[in-house]
Jmol script that loads the backbone (N, CA, C; Angstrom):
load data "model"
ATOM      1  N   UNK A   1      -4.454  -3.202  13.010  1.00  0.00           N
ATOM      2  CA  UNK A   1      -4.506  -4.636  13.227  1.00  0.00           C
ATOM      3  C   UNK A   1      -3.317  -5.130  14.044  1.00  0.00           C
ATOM      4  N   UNK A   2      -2.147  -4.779  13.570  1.00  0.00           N
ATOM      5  CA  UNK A   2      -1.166  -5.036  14.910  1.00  0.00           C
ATOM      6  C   UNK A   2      -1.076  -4.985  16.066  1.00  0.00           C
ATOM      7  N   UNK A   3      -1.715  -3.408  16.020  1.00  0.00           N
ATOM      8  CA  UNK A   3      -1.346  -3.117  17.804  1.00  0.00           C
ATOM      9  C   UNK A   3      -2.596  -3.634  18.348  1.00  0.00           C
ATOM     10  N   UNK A   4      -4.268  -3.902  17.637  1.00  0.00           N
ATOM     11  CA  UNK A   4      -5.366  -4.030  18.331  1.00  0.00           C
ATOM     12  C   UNK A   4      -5.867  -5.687  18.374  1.00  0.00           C
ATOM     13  N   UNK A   5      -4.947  -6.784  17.702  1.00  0.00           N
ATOM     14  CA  UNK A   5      -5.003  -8.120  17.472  1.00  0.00           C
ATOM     15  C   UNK A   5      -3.835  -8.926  18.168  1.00  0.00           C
ATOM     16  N   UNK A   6      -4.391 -10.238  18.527  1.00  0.00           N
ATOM     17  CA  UNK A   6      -3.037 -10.742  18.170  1.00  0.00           C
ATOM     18  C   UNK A   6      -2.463 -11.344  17.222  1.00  0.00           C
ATOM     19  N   UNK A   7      -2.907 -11.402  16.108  1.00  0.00           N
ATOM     20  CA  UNK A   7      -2.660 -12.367  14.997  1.00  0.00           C
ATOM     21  C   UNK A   7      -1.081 -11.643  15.081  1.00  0.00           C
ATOM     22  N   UNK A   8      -0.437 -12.932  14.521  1.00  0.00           N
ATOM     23  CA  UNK A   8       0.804 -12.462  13.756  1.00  0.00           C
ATOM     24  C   UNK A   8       1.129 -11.834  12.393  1.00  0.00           C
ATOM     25  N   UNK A   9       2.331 -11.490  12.473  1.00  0.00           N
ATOM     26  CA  UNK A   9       2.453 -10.494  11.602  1.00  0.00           C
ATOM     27  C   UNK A   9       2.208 -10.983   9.939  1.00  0.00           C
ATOM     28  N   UNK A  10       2.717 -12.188   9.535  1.00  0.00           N
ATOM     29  CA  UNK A  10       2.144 -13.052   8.423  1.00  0.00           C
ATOM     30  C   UNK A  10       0.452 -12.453   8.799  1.00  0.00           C
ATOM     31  N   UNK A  11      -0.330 -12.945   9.590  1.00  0.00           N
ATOM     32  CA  UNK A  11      -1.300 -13.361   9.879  1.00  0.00           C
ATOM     33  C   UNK A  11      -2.266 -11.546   8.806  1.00  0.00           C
ATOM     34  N   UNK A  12      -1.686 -10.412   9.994  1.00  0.00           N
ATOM     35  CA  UNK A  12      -2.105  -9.379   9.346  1.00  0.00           C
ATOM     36  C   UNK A  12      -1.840  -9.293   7.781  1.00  0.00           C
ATOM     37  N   UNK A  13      -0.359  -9.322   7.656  1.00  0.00           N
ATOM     38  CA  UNK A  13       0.177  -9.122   6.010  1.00  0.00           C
ATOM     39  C   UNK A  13      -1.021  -9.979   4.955  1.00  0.00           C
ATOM     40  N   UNK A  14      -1.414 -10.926   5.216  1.00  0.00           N
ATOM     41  CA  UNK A  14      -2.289 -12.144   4.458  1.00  0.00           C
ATOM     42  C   UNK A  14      -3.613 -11.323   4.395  1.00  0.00           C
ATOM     43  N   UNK A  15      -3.842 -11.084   5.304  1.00  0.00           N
ATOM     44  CA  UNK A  15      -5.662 -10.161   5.862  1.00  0.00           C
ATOM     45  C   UNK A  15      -5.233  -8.874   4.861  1.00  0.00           C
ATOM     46  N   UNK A  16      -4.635  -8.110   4.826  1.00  0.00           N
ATOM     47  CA  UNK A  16      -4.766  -6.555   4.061  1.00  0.00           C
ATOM     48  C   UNK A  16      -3.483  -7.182   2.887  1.00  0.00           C
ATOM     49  N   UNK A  17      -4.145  -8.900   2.587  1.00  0.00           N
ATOM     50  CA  UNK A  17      -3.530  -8.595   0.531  1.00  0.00           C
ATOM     51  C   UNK A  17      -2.194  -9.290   0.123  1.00  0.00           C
ATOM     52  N   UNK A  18      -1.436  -8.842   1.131  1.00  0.00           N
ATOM     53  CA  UNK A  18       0.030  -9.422   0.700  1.00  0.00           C
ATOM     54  C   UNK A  18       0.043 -10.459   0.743  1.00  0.00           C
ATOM     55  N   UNK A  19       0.708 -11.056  -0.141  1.00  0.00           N
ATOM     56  CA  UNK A  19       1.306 -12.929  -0.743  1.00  0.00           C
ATOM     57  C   UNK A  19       2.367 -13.031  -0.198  1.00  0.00           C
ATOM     58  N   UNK A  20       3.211 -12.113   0.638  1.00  0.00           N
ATOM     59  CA  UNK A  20       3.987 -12.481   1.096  1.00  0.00           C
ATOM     60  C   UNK A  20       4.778 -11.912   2.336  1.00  0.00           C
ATOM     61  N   UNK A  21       4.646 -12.391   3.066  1.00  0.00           N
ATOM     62  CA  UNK A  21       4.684 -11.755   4.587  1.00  0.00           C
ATOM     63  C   UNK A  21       5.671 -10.635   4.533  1.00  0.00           C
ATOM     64  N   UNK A  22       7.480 -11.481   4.181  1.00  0.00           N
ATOM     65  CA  UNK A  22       8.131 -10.750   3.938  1.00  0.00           C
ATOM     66  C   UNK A  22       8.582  -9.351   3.396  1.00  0.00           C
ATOM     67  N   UNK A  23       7.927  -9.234   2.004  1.00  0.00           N
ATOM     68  CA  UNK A  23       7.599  -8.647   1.665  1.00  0.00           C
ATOM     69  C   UNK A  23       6.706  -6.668   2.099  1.00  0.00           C
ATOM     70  N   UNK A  24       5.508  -7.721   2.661  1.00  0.00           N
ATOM     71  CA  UNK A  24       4.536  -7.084   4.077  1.00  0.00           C
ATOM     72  C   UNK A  24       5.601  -5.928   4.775  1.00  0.00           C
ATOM     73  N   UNK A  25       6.295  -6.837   5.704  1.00  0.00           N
ATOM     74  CA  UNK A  25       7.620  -6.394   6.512  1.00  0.00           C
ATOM     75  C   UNK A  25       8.516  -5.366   6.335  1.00  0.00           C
ATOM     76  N   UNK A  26       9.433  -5.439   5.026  1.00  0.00           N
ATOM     77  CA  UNK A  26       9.668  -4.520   4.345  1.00  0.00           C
ATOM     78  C   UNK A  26       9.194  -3.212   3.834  1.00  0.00           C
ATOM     79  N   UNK A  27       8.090  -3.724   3.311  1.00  0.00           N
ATOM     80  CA  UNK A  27       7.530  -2.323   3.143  1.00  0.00           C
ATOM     81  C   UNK A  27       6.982  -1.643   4.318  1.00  0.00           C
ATOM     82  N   UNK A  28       6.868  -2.009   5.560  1.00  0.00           N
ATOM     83  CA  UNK A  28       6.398  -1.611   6.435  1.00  0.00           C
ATOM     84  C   UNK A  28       7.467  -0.497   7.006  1.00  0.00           C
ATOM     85  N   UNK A  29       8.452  -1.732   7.078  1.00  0.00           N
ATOM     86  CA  UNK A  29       9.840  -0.704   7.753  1.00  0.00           C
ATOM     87  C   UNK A  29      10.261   0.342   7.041  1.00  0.00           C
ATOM     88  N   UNK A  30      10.243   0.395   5.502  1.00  0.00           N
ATOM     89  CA  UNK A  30      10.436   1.493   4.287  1.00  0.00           C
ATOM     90  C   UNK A  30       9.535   3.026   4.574  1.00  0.00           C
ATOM     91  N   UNK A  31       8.123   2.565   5.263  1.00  0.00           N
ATOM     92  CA  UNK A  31       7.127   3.162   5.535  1.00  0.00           C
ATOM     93  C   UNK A  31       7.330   3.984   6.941  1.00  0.00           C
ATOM     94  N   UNK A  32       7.845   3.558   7.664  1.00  0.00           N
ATOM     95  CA  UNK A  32       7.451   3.581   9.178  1.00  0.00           C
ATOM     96  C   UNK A  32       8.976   3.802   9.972  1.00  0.00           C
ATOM     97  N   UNK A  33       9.979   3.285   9.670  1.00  0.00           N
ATOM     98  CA  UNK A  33      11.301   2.811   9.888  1.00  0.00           C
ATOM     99  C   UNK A  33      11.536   2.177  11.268  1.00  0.00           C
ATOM    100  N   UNK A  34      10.123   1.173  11.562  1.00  0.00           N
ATOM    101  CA  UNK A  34      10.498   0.086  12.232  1.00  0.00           C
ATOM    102  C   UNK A  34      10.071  -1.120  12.107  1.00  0.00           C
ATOM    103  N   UNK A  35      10.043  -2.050  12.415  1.00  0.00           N
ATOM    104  CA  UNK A  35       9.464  -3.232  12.162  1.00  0.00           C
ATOM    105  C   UNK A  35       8.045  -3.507  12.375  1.00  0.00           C
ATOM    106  N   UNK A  36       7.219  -4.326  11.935  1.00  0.00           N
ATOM    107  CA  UNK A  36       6.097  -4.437  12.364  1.00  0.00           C
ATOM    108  C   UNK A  36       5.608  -4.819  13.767  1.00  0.00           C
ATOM    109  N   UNK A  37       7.306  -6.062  14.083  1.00  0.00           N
ATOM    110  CA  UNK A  37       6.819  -6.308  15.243  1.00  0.00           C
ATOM    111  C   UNK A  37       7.347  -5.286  16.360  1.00  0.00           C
ATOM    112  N   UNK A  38       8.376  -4.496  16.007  1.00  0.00           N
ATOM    113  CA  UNK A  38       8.859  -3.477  17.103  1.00  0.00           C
ATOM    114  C   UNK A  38       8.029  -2.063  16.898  1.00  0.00           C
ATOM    115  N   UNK A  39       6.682  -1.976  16.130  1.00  0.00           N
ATOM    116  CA  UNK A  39       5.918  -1.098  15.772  1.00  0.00           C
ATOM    117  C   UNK A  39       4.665  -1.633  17.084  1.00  0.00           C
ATOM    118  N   UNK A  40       4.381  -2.890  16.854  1.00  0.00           N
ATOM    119  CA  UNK A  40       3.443  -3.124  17.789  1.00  0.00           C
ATOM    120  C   UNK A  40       3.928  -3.191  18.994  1.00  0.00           C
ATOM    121  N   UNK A  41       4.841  -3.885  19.417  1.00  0.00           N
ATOM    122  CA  UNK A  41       5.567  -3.523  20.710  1.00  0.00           C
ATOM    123  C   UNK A  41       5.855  -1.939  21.376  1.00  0.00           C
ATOM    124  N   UNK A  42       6.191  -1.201  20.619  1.00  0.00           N
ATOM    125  CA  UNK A  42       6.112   0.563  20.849  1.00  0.00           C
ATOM    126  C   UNK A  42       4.070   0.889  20.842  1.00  0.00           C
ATOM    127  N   UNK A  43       3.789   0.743  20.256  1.00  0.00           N
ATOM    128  CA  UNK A  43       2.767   0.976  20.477  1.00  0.00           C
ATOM    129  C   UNK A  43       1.432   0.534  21.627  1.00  0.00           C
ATOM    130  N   UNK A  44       1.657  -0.575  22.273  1.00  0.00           N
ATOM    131  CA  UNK A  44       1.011  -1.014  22.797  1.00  0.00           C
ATOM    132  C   UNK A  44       1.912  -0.575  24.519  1.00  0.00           C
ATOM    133  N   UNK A  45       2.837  -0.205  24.081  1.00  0.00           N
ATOM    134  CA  UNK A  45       3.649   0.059  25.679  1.00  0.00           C
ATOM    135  C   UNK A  45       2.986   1.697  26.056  1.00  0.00           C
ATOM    136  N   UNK A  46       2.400   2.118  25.016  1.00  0.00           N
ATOM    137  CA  UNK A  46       2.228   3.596  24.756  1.00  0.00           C
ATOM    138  C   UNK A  46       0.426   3.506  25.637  1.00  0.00           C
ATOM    139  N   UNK A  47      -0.076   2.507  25.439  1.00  0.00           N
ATOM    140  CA  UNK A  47      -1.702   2.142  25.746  1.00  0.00           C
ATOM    141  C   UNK A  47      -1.735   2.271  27.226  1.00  0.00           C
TER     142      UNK A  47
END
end "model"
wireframe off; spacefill off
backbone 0.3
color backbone group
């Protein structure tokens, strides 16, 4: 949903559940060790 939307990143976090964007974010970077939005930015430069 990041790299193939534009919704924002709240926007996704809300769609797959999370109450709280922040939250979202965090665990993303815990997951991944970058941000959601520097995850979609790397990824879409890659397309």
């Amino acid at each position: 949903m990041l790299v193939d939307s534009d919704r924002t990143v709240a926007e996704v976090a809300y769609q797959i559940g999370y109450k709280d964007p922040h939250h979202f974010s965090r665990d993303f970077k815990n997951a991944t060790g970058q941000s959601p939005k520097s995850f979609r930015c790397n990824e879409r430069a890659q397309l």
